[in-house]
C-alpha positions as CSV (number, residue, x, y, z in Angstrom):
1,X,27.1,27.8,15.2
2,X,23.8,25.6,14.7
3,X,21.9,24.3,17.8
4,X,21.1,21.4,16.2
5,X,24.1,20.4,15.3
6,X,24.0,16.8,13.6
7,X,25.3,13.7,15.7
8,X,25.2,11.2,12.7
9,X,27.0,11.2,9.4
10,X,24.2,9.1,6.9
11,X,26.3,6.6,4.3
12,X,24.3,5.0,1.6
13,X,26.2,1.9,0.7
14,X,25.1,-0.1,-2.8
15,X,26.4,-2.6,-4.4
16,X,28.4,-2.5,-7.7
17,X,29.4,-5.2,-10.2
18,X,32.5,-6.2,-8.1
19,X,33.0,-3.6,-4.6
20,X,30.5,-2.6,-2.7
21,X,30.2,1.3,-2.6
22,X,29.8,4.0,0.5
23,X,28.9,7.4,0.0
24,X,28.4,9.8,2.9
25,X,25.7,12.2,2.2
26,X,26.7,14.6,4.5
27,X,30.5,15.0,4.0
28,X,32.5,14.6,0.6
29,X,33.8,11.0,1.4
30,X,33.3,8.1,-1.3
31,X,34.8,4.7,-0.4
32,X,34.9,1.2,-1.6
33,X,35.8,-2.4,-0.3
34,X,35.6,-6.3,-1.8
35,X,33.2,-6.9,1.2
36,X,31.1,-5.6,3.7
37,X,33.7,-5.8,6.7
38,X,36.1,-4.1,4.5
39,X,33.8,-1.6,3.1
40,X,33.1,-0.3,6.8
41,X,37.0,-0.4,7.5
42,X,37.6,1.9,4.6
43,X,34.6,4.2,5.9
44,X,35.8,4.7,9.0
45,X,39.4,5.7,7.7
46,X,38.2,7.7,5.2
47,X,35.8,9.6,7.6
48,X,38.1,10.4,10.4
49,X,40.6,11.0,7.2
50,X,37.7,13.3,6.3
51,X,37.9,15.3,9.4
52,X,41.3,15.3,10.8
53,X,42.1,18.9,11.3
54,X,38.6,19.8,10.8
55,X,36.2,21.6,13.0
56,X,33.4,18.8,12.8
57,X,31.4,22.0,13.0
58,X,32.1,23.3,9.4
59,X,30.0,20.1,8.5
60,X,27.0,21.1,11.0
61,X,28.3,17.8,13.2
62,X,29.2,17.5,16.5
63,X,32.4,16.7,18.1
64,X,32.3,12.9,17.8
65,X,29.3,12.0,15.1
66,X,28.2,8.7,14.9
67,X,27.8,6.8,11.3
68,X,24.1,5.3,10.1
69,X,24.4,3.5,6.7
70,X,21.7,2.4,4.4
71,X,22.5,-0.4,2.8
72,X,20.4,-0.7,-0.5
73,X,19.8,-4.5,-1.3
74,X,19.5,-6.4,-4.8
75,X,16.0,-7.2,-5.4
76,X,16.0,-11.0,-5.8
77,X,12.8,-13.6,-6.1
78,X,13.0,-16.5,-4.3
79,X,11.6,-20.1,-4.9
């Protein structure tokens, strides 16, 4: 077992033509919701879904990770 184990799971989230899209870079979990509120609500269900019956561990994470997400933005000018 690692001593430095990690206590976050990174998500980068983007934004696709209709759903925005999370994917966690350090578990196999892809999700996607209409908005942001229902992007995060599908993240968090599909991460604990993730890692029900799993030693956190097995994914170098500790017991109860915490989630970061990048959120890349559309580059827009503005007048």
């Amino acid at each position: 077992m690692s001593y430095f184990m990690k206590q976050t799971i990174q998500v980068h989230i983007s934004k696709g033509e209709t759903h925005y899209v999370a994917e966690c870079l350090n578990l196999p979990v892809v999700t996607q919701g209409k908005t942001l509120d229902e992007l995060m609500g599908n993240l968090q269900e599909a991460v604990a879904l993730q890692l029900e019956d799993e030693d956190p561990s097995t994914f170098d994470l500790v017991t109860r990770p915490a989630i970061i997400a990048n959120i890349e933005i559309e580059n827009r000018e503005y007048a």
